[in-house]
C-alpha positions, -999 to 999 in steps of 0.1 A, spaced: 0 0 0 11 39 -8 23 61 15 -6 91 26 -5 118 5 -22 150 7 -63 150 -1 -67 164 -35 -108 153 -36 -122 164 4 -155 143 10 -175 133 42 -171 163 54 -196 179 86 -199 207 60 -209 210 25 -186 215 3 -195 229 -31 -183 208 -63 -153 217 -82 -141 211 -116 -123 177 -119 -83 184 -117 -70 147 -132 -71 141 -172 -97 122 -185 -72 98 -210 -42 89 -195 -24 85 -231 -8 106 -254 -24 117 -292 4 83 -301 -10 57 -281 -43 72 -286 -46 65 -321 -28 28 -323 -60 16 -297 -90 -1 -313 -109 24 -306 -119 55 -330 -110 92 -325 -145 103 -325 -149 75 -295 -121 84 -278 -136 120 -278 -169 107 -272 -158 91 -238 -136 123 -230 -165 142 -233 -196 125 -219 -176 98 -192 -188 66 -207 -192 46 -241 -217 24 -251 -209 -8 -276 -244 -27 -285 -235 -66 -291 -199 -60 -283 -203 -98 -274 -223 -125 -290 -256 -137 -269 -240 -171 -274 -208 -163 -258 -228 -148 -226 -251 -178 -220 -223 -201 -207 -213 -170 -180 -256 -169 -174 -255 -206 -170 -228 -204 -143 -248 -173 -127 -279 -193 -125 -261 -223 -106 -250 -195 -78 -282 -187 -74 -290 -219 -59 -258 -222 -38 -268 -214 -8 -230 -215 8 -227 -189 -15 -256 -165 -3 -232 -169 36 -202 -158 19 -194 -117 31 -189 -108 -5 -222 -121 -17 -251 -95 -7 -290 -99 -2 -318 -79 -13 -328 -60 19 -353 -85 40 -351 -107 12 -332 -137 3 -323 -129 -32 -289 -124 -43 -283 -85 -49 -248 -87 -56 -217 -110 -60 -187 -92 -55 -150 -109 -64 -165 -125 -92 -135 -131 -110 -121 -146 -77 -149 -169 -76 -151 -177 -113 -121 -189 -137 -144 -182 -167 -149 -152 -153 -115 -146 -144 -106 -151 -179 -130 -125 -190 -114 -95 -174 -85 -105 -196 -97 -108 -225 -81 -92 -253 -109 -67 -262 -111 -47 -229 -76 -47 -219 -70 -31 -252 -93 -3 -248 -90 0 -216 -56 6 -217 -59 32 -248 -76 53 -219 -61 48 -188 -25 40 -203 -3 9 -199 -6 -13 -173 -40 -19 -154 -50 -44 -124 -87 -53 -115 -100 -32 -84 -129 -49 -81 -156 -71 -97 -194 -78 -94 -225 -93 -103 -253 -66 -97 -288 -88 -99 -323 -68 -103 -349 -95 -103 -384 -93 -118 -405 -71 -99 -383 -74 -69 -353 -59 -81 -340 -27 -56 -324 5 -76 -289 20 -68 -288 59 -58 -269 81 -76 -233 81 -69 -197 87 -83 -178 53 -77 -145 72 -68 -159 92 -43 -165 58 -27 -130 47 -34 -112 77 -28 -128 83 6 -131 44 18 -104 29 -6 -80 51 -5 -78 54 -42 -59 85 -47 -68 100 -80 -92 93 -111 -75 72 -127 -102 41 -134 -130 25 -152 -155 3 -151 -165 -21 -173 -202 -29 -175 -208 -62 -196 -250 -69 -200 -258 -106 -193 -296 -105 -197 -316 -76 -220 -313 -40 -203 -346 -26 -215 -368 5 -207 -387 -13 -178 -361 -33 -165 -340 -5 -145 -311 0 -166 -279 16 -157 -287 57 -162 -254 80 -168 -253 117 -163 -235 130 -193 -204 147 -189 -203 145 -150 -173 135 -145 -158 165 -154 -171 174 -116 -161 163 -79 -193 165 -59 -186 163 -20 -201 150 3 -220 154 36 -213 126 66 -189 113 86 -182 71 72 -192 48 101 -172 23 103 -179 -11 87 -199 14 64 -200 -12 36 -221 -37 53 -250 -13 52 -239 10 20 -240 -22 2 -271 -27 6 -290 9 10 -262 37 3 -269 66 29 -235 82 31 -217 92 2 -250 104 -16 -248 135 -38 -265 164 -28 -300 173 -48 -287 202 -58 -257 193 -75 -276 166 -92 -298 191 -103 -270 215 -119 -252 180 -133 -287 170 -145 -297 202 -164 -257 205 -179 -259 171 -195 -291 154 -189 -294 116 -183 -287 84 -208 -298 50 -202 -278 29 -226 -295 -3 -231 -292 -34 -250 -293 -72 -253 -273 -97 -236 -234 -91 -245 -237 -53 -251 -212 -32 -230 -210 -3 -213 -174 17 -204 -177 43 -177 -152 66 -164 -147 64 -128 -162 100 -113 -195 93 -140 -227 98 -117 -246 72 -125 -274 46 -112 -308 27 -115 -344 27 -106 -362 -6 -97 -371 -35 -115 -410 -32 -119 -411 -55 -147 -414 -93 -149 -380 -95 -165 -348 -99 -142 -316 -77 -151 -281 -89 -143 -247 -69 -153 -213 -79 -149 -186 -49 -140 -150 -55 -140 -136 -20 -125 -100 -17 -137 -74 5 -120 -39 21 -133 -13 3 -112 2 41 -111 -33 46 -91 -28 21 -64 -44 24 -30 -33 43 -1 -48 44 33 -83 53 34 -89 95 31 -118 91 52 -95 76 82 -113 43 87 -96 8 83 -93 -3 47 -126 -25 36 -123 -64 28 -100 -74 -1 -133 -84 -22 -143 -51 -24 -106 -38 -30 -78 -54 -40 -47 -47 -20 -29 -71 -25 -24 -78 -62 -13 -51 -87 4 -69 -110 -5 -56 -151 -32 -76 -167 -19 -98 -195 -43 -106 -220 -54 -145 -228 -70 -160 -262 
C-alpha cells in the first residue's frame, strides 16, 4: 500500500462542500498511443466528453449464455448467499450482488483479460491496469432494488483510498437491459465534476452501504446543476452489449418493476500508477473483495 498523501478530492465532510471542476485528465495517453488503440477518435472524444461509451452486441448472446448458466447455478448455492462478498436484497433472500466475481469464477477470471477490454482500456487509462474490483449486480423481476446516484471514486477515494481518477469500469450486459427493467442511467459529462459529500463514514460502512447507500449520496442540488448541464442516458441493450464508464460518472438505476430480471457484470479496472493508499476518510481499509490490495500486478491478455 502507498504512503498518505495529501487529499486532493475532500468528501465526508460535517460541511458542504461545493463541487469543483475535476483536476485529473480524462485519458491517460498521449495523441500516439491514442490512435494505435482499437478504438476510434470520435470514440475516444466521445468518452472524453460525456464519461462513458456504449458498444451494443460488443459480445455474441452465445458467448454470454455459458457466464448466465454459471450465474444461474449460484443462485441456488446457498453456501454462497453466507459468503461476506455475496449480498441480499434488503429483508429478502435474493442475491443482490456477488462481488469478487473473478475470484470466484475462472471463466470469469478469464474474461477480465480478455483481449478486447484490456486493449481499450488501456488506450484510456495507459499501460498497465489491475482489476480493483468485480461484481454481479442482480435486479430480479418485480423485486429488483435501484442504486442511488453516486460517483464510484468518491467511494474509493474516501473508503479505498484510491488516490486519483485514474479508473474504469467495465459494465458487460448478461440479460436484456430494456426500458422497464432498471437499466444503468449516466449523467452526461459528469465527471468533469467532484461533488462532496456530507457525513462522517461509520465504520464497517460497507455492510449497510451495500445494501442501502446513505452516506456518500450527492446532494440534490448538485444533481440538479449536473442533471440540467448534460441530462441523463440510459444505454440499453441485449445480452453481451457493454457499457465503459469513467470512474467520477454519476450514475445509477431505478427498480425493476417488470417481470423481466436484469443482471450486469462490472469489471472495475485500475492504473497500477493509481494504487491504494490508506483510506482518506481515516477508517480501516474495507475487505480485499471489495478492493484489492494485494495484487497489482499488469493484466496480461489471454486468447
Amino acid at each position: 500500500m502507498k504512503k498518505d498523501v495529501q487529499d486532493l478530492f475532500p468528501t465526508r465532510l460535517e460541511r458542504k462542500l461545493g463541487m469543483f471542476e475535476r483536476i485529473d485528465p480524462v485519458i491517460f495517453t498521449d495523441e500516439a498511443e491514442r490512435s494505435a488503440g482499437p478504438l476510434s477518435e470520435a470514440q475516444v472524444r466521445e468518452y472524453e466528453e460525456k464519461g462513458f461509451l456504449s458498444f451494443e452486441g460488443f459480445f455474441e448472446r452465445e458467448e454470454m449464455e455459458a457466464f448466465m448458466q454459471e450465474l444461474r447455478e449460484y443462485e441456488q448455492d446457498e453456501d454462497l448467499k453466507l459468503s461476506e462478498g455475496t449480498i441480499l436484497e434488503p429483508g429478502r433472500e435474493e442475491i443482490r450482488s456477488i462481488f469478487g466475481i473473478h475470484e470466484v469464477s475462472e471463466r470469469f477470471s478469464r474474461l477480465t483479460r480478455d483481449p478486447r477490454l484490456l486493449a481499450m482500456v488501456e488506450q484510456l487509462l495507459g499501460k498497465g491496469i489491475y482489476i480493483h474490483q468485480s461484481r454481479i449486480n442482480y435486479k430480479p423481476g418485480f423485486k429488483g432494488k435501484g442504486f442511488d446516484w453516486h460517483s464510484d471514486f468518491e467511494t474509493w477515494h474516501s473508503e479505498d483510498g484510491m488516490p486519483r481518477m485514474r479508473s474504469l469500469s467495465c459494465s458487460i450486459i448478461l440479460t436484456d437491459n430494456g426500458e422497464f427493467n432498471g437499466p444503468l442511467m449516466l449523467i452526461p459529462g459528469s465527471h468533469r465534476y467532484f461533488v462532496p459529500c456530507v457525513g462522517r463514514t461509520p465504520t464497517d460502512n460497507y455492510k449497510e452501504s451495500l445494501k442501502s447507500q446513505d452516506v456518500g449520496v450527492p446532494d440534490n442540488a448538485s444533481l440538479r446543476e449536473l442533471m440540467l448541464k448534460g441530462d441523463i442516458e440510459a444505454p440499453k441493450g441485449s445480452a453481451g452489449t457493454l457499457v465503459m464508464f469513467e470512474c467520477n460518472t454519476m450514475h445509477g438505476s431505478n427498480i425493476n418493476m417488470s417481470c423481466w430480471p436484469r443482471s450486469n457484470l462490472f469489471f472495475v479496472y485500475n492504473s497500477v500508477e493509481n494504487g491504494l493508499m490508506n483510506p482518506f476518510c481515516g477508517n480501516r481499509p474495507r475487505p480485499e473483495f471489495l478492493a484489492n490490495r494485494s495484487d497489482w500486478n499488469p493484466l496480461e491478455p489471454v486468447g
